[in-house]
C-alpha positions as CSV (number, residue, x, y, z in Angstrom):
1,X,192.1,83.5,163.9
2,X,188.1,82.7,164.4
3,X,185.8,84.2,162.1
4,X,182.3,84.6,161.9
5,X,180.3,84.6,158.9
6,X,176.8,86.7,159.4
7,X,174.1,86.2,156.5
8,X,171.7,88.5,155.5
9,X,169.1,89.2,152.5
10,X,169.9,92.2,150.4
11,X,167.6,95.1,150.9
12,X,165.2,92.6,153.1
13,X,165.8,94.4,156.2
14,X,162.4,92.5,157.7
15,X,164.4,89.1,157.2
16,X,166.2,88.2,160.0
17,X,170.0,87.6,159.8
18,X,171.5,84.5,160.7
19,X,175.2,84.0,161.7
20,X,177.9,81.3,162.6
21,X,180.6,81.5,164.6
22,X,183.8,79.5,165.0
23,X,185.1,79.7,161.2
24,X,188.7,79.0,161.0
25,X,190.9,77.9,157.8
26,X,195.0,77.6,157.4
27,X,197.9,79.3,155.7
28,X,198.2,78.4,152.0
29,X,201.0,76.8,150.5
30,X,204.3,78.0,150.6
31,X,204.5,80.2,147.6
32,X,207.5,83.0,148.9
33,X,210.6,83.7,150.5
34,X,210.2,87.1,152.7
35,X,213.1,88.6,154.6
36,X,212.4,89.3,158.3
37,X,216.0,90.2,158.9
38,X,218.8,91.4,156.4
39,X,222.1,90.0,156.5
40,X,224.7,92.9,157.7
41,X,228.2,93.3,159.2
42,X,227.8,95.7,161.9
43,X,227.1,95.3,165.2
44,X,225.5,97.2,167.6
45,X,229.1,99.4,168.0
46,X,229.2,100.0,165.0
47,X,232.0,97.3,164.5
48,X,232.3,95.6,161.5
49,X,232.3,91.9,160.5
50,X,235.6,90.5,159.6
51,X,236.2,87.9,157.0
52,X,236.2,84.4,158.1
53,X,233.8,85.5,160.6
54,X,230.3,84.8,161.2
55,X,228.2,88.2,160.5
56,X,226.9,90.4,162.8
57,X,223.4,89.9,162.0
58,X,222.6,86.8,160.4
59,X,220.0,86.6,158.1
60,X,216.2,85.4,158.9
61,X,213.7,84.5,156.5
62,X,210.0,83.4,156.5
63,X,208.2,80.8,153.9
64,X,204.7,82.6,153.5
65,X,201.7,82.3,151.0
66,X,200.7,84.0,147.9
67,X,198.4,86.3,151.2
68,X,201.9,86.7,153.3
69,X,200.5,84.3,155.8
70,X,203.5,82.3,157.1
71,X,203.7,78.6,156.6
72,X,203.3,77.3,160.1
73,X,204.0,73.2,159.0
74,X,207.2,74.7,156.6
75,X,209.9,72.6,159.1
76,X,213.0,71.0,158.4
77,X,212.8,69.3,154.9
78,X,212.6,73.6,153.7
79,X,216.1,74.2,152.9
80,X,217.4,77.7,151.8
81,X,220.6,78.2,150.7
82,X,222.7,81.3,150.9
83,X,224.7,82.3,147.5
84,X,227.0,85.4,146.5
85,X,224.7,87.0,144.1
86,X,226.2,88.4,140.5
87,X,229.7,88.2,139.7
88,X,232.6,88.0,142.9
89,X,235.7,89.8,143.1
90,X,237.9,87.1,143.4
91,X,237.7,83.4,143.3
92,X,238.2,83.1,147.1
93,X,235.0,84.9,147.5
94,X,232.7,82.3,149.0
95,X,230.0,81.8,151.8
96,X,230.6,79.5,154.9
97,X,227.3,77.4,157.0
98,X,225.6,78.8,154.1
99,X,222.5,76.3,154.4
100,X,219.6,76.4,156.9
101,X,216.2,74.7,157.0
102,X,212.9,76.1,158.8
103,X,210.8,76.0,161.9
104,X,207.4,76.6,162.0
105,X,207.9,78.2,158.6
106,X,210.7,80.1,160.1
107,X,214.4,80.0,158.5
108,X,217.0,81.0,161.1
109,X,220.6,81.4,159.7
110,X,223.6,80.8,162.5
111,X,227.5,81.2,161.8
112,X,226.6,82.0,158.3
113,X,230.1,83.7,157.3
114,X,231.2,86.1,154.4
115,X,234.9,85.3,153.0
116,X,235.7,88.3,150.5
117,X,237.8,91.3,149.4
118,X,237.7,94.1,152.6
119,X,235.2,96.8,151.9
120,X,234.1,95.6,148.6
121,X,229.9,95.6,148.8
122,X,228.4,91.8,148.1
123,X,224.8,91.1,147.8
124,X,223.3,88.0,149.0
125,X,220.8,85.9,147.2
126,X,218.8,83.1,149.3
127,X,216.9,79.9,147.4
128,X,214.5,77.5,148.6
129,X,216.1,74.1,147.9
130,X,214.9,72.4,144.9
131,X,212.1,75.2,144.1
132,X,212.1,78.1,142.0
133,X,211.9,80.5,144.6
134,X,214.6,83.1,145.7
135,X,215.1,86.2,147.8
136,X,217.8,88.9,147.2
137,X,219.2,90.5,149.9
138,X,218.3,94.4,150.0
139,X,221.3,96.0,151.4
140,X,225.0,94.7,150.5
141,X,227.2,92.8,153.2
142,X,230.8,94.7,153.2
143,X,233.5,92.8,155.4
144,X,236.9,94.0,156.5
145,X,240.4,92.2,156.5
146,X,241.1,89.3,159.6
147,X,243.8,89.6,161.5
148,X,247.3,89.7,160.5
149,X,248.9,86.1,160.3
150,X,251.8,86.2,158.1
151,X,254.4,88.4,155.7
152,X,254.3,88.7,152.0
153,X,257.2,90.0,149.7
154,X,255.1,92.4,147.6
155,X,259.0,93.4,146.3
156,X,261.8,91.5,145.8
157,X,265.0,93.6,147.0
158,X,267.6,93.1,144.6
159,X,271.0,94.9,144.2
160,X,270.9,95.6,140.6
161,X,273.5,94.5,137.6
162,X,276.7,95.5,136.6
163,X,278.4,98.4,136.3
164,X,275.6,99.5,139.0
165,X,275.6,96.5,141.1
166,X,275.3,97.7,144.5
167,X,278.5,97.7,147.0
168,X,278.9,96.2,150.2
169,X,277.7,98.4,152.6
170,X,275.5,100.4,150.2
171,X,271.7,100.6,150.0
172,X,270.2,97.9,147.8
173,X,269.6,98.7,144.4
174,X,266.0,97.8,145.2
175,X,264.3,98.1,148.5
176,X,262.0,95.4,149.3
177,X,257.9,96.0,150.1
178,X,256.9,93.7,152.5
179,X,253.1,93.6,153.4
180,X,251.1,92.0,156.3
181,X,248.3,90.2,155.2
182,X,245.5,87.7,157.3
183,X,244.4,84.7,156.9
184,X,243.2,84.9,153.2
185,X,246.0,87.1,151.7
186,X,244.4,90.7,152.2
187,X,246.5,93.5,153.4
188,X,246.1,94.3,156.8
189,X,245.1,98.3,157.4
190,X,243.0,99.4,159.8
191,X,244.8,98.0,163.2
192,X,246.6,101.5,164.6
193,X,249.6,98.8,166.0
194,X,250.4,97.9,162.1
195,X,250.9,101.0,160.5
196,X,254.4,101.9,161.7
197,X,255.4,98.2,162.6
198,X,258.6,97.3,162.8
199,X,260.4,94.9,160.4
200,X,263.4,93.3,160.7
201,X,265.7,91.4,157.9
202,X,268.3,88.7,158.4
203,X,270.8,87.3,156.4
204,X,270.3,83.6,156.6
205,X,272.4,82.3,153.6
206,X,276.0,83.4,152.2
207,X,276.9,85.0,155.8
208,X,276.9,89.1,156.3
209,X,274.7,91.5,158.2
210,X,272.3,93.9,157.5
211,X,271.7,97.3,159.0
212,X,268.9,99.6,158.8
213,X,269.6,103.0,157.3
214,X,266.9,106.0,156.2
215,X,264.0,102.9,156.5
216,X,266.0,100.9,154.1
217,X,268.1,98.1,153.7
218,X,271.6,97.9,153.4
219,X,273.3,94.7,152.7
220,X,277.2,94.7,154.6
């Protein structure tokens, strides 16, 4: 902006004023991290982020001055780096791309990417590289499971020990639990097509058949 400075005399109306134009001075030194945009995992439907995924709205953050003016010459030797703030859920909680640098004074994240527990609420803390100087997140980033990749025996069947070792032909002592899970061993709910899906079991060693009865598992 141009300012203009006008002088005057104090309660010397009679004296002219005097006044120059053209006044112009720059930001300040970068003294703060400001959030223009939160980190979240919605989109625009409402849909939310999965893990593994790069969020729906990636974060955006401004280097500014001790007056909020931002840093216009803050370019690409300002690094901010994105954390997990507090304690995580599990030690496969991490951040991927988590690193960004500025332009213009402006630091855009892109393919920044939550991998945690499904629904659990984690808040994200932002630091200017080698500086004192952090932002926390306001709101908490919630992801939910990726899609299903693989089986997991959650119980083993087992047909018990004698006198009540299961017959041939009977239902095993104990049924097995088997669980789909993604990419990063969570459970896989919320897809309609995996609530009632179909298992089968096989006997691949020792020979025999198996046969579904009641939802369980008989061993013949």
């Amino acid at each position: 902006n141009s300012y203009t400075y006008t002088f005057s005399v104090l309660n010397k109306p009679a004296i002219s004023t005097v006044s120059q134009t053209g006044i112009t001075v720059t930001h300040g030194f970068a003294s703060q991290l400001v959030m223009a945009t939160e980190p979240g995992a919605l989109d625009s439907n409402q849909v939310r982020t999965k893990t593994g995924d790069a969020l729906a709205v990636q974060p955006v953050l401004e280097f500014q001055d001790a007056y909020g003016n931002r840093v216009l010459d803050a370019g690409s030797d300002y690094e901010v780096v994105a954390t997990i703030s507090g304690e995580t859920y599990d030690v496969r909680d991490r951040l991927e791309n988590a690193t960004a640098t500025a332009s213009s004074g402006v630091v855009s994240f892109n393919e920044l990417k939550l991998i945690g527990r499904p629904d659990h609420p984690y808040t994200l803390l932002f630091t200017w590289s080698g500086q004192d100087i952090q932002r926390l997140a306001t709101n908490t980033v919630a992801v939910t499971h990726g899609d299903a990749v693989g089986l997991f025996i959650a119980r083993e069947p087992a047909t018990g020990t004698a006198p009540n070792k299961t017959r041939t032909g009977d239902r095993l002592a104990t049924q097995p639990i088997i669980e789909v899970h993604d990419f990063d061993g969570n459970i896989v709910t919320s897809k309609p097509a995996y609530a009632s899906v179909p298992l089968t079991a096989t006997v691949t060693t020792g020979g025999g058949r198996t046969t579904a009865s009641d939802g369980g598992r008989t061993n013949v």
